[in-house]
C-alpha positions as a Markdown table, in Angstrom:
| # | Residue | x | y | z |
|---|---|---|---|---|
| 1 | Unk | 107.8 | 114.2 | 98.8 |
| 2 | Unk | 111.3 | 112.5 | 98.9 |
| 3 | Unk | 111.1 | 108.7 | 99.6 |
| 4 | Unk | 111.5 | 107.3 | 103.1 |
| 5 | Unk | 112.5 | 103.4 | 104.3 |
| 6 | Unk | 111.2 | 102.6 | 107.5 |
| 7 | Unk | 113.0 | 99.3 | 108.2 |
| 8 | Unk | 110.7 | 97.0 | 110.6 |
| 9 | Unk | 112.5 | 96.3 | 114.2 |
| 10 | Unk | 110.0 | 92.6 | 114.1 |
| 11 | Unk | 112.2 | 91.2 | 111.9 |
| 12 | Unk | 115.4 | 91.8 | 113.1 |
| 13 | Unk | 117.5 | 90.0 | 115.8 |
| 14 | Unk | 115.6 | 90.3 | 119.6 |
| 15 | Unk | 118.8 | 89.2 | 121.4 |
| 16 | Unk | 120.5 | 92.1 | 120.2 |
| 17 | Unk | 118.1 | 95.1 | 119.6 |
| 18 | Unk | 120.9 | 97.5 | 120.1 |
| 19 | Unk | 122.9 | 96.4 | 117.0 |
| 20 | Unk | 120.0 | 96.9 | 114.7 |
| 21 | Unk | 119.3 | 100.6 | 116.1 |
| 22 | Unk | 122.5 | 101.4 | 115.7 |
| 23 | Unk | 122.7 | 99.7 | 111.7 |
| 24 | Unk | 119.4 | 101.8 | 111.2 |
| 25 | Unk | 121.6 | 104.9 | 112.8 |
| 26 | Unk | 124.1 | 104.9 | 110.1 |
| 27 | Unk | 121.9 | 103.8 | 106.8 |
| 28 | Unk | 120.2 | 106.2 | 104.7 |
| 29 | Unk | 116.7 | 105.1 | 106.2 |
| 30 | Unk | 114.9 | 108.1 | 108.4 |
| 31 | Unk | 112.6 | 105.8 | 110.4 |
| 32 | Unk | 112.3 | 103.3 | 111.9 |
| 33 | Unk | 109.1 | 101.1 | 112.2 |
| 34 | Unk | 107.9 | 99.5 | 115.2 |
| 35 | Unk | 104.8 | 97.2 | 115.6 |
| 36 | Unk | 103.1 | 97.0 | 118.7 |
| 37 | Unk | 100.4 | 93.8 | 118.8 |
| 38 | Unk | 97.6 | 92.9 | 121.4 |
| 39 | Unk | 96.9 | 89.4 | 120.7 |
| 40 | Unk | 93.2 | 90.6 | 120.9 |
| 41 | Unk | 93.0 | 92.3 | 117.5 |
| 42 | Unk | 95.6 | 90.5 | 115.6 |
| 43 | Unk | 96.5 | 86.9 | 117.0 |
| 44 | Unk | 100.7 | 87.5 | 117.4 |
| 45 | Unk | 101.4 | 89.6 | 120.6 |
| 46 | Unk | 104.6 | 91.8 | 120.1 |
| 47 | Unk | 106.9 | 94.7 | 121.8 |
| 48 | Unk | 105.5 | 96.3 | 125.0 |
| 49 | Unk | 106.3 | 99.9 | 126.4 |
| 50 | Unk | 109.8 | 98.4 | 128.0 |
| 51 | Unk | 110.8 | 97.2 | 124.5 |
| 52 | Unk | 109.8 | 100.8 | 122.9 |
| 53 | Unk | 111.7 | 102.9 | 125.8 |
| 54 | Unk | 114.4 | 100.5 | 125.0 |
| 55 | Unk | 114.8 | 101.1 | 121.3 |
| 56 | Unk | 113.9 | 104.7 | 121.7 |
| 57 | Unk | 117.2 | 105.2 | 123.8 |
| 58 | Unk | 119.4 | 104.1 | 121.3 |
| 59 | Unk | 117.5 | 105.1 | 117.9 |
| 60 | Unk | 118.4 | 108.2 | 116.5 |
| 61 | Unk | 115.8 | 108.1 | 113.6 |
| 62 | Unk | 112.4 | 109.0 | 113.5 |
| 63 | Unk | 110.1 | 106.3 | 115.7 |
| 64 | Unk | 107.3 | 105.1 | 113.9 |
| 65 | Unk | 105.1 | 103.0 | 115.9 |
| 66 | Unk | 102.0 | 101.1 | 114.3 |
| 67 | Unk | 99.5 | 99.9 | 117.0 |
| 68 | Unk | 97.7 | 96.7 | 116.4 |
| 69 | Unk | 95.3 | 97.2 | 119.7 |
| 70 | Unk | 92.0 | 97.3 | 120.7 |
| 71 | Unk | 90.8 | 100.5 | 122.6 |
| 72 | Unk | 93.9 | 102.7 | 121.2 |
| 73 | Unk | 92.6 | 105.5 | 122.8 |
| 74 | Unk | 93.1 | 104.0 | 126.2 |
| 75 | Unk | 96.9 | 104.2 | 125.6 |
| 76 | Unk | 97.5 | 107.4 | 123.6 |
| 77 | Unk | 99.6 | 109.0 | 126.1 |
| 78 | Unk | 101.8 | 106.4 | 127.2 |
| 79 | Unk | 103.0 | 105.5 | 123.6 |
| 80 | Unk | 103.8 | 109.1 | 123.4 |
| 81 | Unk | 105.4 | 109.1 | 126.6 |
| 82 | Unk | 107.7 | 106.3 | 125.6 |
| 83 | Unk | 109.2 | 107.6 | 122.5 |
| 84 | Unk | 106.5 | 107.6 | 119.5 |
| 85 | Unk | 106.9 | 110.6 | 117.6 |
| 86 | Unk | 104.5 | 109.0 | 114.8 |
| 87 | Unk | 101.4 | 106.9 | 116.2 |
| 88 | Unk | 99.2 | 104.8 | 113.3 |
| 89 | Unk | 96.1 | 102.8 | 114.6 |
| 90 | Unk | 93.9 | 100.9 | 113.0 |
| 91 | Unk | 90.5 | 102.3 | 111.7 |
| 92 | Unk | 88.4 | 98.8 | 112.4 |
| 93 | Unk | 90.1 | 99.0 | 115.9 |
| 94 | Unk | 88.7 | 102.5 | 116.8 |
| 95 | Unk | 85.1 | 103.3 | 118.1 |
| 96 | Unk | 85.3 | 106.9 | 117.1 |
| 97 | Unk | 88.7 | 107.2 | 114.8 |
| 98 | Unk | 88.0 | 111.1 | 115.0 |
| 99 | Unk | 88.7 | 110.7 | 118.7 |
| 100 | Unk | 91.9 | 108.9 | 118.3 |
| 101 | Unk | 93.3 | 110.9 | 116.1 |
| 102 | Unk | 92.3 | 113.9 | 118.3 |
| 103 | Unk | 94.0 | 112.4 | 121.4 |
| 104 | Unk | 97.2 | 111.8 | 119.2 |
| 105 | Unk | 97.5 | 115.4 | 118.3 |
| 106 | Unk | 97.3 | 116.9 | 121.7 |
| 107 | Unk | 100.0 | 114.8 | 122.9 |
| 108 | Unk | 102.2 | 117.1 | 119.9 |
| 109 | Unk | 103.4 | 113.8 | 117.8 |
| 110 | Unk | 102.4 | 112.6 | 114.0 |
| 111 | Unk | 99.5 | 110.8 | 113.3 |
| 112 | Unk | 98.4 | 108.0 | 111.1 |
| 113 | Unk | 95.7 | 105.7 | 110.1 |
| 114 | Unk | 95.8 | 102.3 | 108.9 |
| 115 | Unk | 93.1 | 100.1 | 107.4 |
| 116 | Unk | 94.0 | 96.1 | 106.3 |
| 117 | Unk | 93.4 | 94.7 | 103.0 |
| 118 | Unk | 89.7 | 93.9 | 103.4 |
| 119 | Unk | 88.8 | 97.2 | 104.4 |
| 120 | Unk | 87.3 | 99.7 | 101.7 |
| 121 | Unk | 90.0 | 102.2 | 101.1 |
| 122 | Unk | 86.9 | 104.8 | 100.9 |
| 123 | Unk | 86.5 | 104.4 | 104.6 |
| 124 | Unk | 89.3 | 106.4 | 105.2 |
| 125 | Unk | 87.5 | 109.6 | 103.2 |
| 126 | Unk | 86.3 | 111.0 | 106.4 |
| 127 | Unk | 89.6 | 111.4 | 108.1 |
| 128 | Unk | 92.2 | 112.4 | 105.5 |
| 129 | Unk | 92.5 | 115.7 | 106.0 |
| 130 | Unk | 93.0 | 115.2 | 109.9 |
| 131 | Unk | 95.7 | 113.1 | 109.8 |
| 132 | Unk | 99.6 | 112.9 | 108.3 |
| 133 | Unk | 99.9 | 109.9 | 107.5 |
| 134 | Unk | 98.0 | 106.9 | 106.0 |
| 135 | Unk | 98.9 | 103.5 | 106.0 |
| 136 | Unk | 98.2 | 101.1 | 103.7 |
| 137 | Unk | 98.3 | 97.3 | 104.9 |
| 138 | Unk | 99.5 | 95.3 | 101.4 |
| 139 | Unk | 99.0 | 92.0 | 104.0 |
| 140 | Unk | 97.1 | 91.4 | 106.9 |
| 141 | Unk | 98.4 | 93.1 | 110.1 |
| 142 | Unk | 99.5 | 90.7 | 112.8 |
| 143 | Unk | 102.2 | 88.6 | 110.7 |
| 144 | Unk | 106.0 | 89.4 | 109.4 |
| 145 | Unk | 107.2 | 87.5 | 106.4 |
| 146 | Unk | 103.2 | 87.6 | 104.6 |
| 147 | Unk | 103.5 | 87.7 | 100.8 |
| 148 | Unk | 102.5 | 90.9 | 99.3 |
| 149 | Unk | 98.4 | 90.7 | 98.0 |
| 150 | Unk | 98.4 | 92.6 | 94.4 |
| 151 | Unk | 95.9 | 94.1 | 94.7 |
| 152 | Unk | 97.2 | 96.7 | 96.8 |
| 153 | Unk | 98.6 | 98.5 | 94.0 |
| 154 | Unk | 94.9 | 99.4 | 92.9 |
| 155 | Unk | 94.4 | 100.0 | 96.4 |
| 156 | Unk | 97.0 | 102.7 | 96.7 |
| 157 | Unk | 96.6 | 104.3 | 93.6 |
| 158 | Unk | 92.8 | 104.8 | 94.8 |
| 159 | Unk | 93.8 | 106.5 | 98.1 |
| 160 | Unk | 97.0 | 108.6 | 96.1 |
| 161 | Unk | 93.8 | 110.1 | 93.8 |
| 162 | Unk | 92.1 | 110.9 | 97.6 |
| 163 | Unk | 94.6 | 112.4 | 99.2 |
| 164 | Unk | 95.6 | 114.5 | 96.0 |
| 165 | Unk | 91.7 | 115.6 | 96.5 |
| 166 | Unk | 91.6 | 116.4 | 100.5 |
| 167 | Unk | 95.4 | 116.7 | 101.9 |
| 168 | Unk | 98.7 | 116.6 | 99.1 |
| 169 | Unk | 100.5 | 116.9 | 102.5 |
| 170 | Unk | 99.8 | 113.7 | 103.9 |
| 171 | Unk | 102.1 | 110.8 | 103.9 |
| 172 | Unk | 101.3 | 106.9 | 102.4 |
| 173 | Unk | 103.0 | 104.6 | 103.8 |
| 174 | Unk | 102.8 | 101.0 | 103.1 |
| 175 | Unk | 103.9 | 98.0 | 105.1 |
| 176 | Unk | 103.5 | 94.1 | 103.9 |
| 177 | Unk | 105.1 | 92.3 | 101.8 |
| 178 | Unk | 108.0 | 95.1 | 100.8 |
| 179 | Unk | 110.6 | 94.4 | 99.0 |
| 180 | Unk | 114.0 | 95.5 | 96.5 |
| 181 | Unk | 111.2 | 93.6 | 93.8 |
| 182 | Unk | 108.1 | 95.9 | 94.5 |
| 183 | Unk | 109.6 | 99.2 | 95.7 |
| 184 | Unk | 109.9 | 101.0 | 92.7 |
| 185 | Unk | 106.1 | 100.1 | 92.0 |
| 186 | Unk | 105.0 | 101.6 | 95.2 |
| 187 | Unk | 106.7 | 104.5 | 95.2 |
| 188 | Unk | 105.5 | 105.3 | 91.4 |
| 189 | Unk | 102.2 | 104.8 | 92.5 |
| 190 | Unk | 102.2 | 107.1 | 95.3 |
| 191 | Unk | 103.4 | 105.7 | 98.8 |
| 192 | Unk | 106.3 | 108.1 | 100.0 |
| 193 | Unk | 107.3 | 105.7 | 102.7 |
| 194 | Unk | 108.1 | 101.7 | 103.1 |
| 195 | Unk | 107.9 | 99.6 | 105.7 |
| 196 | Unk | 110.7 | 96.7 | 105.0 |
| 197 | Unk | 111.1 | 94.0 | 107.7 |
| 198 | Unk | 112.6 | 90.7 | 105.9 |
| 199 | Unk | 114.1 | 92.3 | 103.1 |
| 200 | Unk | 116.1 | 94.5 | 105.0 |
| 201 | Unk | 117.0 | 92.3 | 108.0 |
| 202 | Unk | 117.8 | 89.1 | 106.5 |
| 203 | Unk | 119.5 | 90.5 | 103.4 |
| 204 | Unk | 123.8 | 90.0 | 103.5 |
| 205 | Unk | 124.3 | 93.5 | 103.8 |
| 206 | Unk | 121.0 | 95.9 | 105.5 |
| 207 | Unk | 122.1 | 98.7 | 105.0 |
| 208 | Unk | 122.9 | 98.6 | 101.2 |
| 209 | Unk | 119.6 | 96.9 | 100.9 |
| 210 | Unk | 118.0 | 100.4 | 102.0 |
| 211 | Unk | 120.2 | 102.8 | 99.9 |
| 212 | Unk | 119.3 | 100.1 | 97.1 |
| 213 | Unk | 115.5 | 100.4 | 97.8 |
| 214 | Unk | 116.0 | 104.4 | 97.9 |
| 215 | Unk | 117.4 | 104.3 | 94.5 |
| 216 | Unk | 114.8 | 102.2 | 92.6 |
């Protein structure tokens, strides 16, 4: 699979959301990554359906939304409805992930899973062959700006060999900590897609700081 840079909307300038939709437009990244928080199941409270329609309208890349919520399946459709066209959730946020993930797929959009760091990377065993993506949490959703935890690189390489067993067509994607240092790691040991928040928005020059994490 070819490598992908989702750069992360939370880090970028809120006064003027346009600007960085449009920088995301004309760089070589295909996605971008938006993170939607409850302040129930992580403590920061983020972007609500307003902010998504928003962004939608003037994105022209692929719209990756990764739900930090409780009760994701009460709110399925209306993510969908206002621009998703990949939904993750989080697998300790789920009574029944099955159902999630069922929900997702009728509404004819990508889906994807996402455990943090203290969650057993076998947990997600059950559900790999269901889904299209998997995302990996190298720091503990709720926070931009966290310092990569290492041992996510043991982490990932665990879930490459499981989705080699049960689904070669499903994405990893990892989110935390991302940066020009680590990139080339990640991708050699299996994540196909990036989420970059601070290394892309506060570097001099975003958009060569993609193309440079592309060519690592």
């Amino acid at each position: 699979m070819r490598k992908i840079i989702s750069p992360s909307i939370l880090a970028a300038d809120f006064s003027n959301l346009k600007a960085a939709c449009e920088m995301i437009n004309r760089s070589k990244a295909d996605w971008i990554h938006i993170d939607v928080m409850d302040g129930v199941f992580v403590p920061n409270i983020s972007f609500g359906f307003p902010v998504l329609e928003a962004i939608t309208k003037h994105c022209t890349k692929l719209i990756d939304v990764h739900i930090m919520i409780v009760h994701p399946e009460k709110y399925v459709k209306r993510f969908a409805e206002a621009g998703a066209e990949m939904l993750t959730f989080h697998y300790e946020a789920a009574e029944n992930p099955g159902e999630v993930i069922e929900l997702i797929r009728r509404q004819g959009i990508k889906v994807g899973i996402t455990i943090n760091p203290d969650v057993p990377v076998a947990a997600l065993r059950p559900y790999i062959d269901k889904v299209d993506m998997v995302l990996l949490m190298s720091v503990f959703a709720g926070y931009g700006g966290q310092k990569f935890i290492e041992e996510s690189y043991d982490r990932l390489k665990e879930l490459k060999d499981m989705v080699d067993e049960l689904n070669p067509a499903c994405m990893i994607q990892v989110d935390g900590g991302v940066s020009i240092h680590n990139a080339k790691k990640l991708f050699d040991h299996g994540a196909n897609v990036l989420v970059a928040g601070s290394a892309v928005f506060n570097a001099p020059d975003p958009e060569e700081m993609i193309q440079s994490m592309l060519k690592v």
